[in-house]
C-alpha positions in Angstrom: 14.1 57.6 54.4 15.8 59.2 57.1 17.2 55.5 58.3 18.6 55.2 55.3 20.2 58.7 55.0 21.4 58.0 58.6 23.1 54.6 58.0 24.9 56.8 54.9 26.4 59.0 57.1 27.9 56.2 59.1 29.2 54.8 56.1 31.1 58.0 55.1 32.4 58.0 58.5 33.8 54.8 58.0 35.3 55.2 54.8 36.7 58.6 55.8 40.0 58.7 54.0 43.3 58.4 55.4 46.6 59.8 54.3 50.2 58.6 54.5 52.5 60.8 56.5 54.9 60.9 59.9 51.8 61.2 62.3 50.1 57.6 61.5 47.3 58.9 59.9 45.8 55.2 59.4 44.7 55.7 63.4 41.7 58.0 63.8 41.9 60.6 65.9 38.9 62.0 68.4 37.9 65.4 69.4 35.9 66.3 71.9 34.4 69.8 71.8 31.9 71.8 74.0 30.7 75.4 72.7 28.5 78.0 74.5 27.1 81.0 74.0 24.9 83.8 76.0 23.1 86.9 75.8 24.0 89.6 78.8 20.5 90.6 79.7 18.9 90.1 76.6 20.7 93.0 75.0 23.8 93.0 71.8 26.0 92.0 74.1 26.9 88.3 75.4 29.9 85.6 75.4 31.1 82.5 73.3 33.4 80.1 74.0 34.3 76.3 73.6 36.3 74.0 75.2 38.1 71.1 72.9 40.2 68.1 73.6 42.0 66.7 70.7 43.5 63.6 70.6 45.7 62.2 68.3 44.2 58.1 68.9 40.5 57.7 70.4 41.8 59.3 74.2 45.1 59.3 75.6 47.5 60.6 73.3 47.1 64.7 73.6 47.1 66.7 69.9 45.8 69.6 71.6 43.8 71.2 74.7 42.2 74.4 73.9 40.0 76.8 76.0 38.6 80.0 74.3 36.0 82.6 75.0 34.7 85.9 73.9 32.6 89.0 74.3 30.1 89.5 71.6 28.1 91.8 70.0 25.2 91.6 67.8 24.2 95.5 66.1 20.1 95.6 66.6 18.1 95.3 63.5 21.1 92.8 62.2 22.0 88.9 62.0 26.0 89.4 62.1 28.0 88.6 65.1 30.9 89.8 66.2 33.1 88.9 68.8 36.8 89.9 70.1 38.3 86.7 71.9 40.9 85.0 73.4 42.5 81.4 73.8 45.1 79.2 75.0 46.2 76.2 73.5 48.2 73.4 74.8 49.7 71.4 71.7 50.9 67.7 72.8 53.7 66.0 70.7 52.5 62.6 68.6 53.7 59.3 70.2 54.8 58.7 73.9 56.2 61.8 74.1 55.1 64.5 76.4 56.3 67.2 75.9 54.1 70.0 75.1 53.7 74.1 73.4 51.9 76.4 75.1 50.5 79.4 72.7 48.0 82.3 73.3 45.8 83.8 70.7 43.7 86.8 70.6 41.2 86.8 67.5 38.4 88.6 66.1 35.3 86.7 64.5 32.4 88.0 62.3 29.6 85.8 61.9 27.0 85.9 59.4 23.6 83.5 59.2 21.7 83.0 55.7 19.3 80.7 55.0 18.3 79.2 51.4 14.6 78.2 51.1 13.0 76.0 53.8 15.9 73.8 54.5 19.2 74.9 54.1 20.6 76.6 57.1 24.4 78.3 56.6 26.9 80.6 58.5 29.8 82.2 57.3 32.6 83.0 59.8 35.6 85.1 59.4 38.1 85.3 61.5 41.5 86.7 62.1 43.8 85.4 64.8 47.1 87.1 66.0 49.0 84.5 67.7 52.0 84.3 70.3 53.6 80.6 70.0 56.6 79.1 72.4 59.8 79.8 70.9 58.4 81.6 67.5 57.9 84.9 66.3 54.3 86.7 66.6 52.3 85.3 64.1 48.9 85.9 62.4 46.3 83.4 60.7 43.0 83.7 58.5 40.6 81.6 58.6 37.1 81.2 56.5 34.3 78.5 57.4 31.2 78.2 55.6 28.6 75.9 57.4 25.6 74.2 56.0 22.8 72.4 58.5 20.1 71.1 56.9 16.8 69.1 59.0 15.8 65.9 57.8 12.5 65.3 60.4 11.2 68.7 60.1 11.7 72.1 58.2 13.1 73.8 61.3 16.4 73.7 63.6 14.5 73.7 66.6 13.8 70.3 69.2 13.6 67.0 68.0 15.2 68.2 65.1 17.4 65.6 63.6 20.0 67.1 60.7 23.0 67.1 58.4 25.8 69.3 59.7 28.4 70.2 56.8 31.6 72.5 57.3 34.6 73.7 55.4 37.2 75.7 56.7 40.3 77.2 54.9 43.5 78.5 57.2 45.5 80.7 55.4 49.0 82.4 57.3 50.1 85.6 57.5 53.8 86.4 58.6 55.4 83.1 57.1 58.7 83.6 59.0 58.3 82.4 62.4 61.7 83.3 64.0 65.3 80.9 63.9 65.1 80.6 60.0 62.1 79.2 60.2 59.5 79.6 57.8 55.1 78.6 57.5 53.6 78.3 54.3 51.1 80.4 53.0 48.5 77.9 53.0 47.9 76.3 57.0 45.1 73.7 56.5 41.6 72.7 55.0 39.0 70.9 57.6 36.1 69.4 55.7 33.3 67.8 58.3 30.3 65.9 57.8 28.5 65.2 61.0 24.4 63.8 61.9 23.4 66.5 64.7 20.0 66.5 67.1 18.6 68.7 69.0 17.9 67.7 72.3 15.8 70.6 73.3 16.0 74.2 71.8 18.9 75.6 73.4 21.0 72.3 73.2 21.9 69.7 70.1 25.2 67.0 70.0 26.8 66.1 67.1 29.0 63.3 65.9 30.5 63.3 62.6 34.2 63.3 60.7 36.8 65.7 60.1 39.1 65.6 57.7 42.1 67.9 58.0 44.9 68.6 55.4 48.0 70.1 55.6 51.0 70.2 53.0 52.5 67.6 55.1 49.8 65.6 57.0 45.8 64.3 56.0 44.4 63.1 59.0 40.6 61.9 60.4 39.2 62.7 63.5 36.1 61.4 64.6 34.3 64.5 66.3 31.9 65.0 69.1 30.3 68.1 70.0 27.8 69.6 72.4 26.2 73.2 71.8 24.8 75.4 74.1 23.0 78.1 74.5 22.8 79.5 77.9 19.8 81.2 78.9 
């Protein structure tokens, strides 16, 4: 069963759907994305963070370098998470060009775990990003994901575990005008994944799955690979 579930997911991946736009959407794109998290001590307090590099083709052609981290706080007697952050992006230009935007972004997350029955495994995240772009006026973003994991080997995430990682995340803009006439739309982008995920040992589990991400303008795939960490 869980061959043939498995050898599904690698069909979706390869029937991922591609748009028609200026960025040749026809070529899929590859991130690569690590993401940790600690406790300080034990305690409500700890740090998150990841590290992506996004790539407009399988390597080579930058879309995007980002580095973020953040301090944390869990309330005791709770499962929500918050966490006041910062990041710094480095956007690359499609093509041979490079020539790149540098932007900084300060953000504020809340995240909140629920789990359905024996199986079904989600988070919701909020969060709300005030962001300082090259050559634009101050700009803010929202931005809901809900995640879904579900195990297919065993009833729990926990080692050995192999599973089905679902996400979908809406962007929605704040300010709209963004300085020399210049103006956003209200909606940013949608991100719809599918991934297979394993955990390799409690605190640590890779995934490798599909992104799909939408725009007004642009519908793009990215094949995505992830490591998560949990630092002990």
């Amino acid at each position: 069963m869980i061959k043939n579930i498995i050898v599904s997911i690698l069909l979706v991946i390869g029937l991922a759907p591609k748009g028609q736009a200026q960025i040749n959407e026809d070529k899929l794109g590859a991130w690569y994305m690590y993401f940790y998290n600690t406790s300080l001590d034990k305690g409500p307090w700890g740090v998150q963070g990841d590290i992506q590099h996004r790539n407009f083709n399988s390597f080579g052609d930058l879309e995007q370098l980002l580095l973020r981290s953040g301090l944390t706080y869990k309330p005791q007697n709770t499962n929500i998470k918050f966490t006041l952050g910062y990041g710094h992006i480095t956007t690359g230009t499609y093509g041979d060009s490079e020539s790149t935007t540098q932007e900084s972004r300060i953000y504020q997350e809340a995240l909140y775990p629920v789990k359905f029955g024996k199986r079904f495994y989600t988070n919701h995240r909020f969060r709300y990003e005030q962001r300082f772009v090259e050559n634009q006026d101050f700009r803010t973003r929202y931005r809901y994901n809900l995640f879904l994991n579900i195990p297919l080997n065993q009833h729990i995430m926990d080692e050995n575990t192999i599973y089905l990682a679902f996400y979908n995340e809406l962007f929605i803009n704040g300010e709209r005008n963004i300085g020399d006439n210049k103006k956003v739309e209200f909606f940013d982008r949608n991100r719809l994944y599918i991934a297979l995920g394993y955990f390799i040992k409690k605190q640590l589990k890779v995934q490798l799955g599909m992104m799909t991400q939408t725009t007004n303008n642009v519908e793009k795939s990215q094949l995505q690979l992830s490591i998560h960490h949990t630092i002990q």
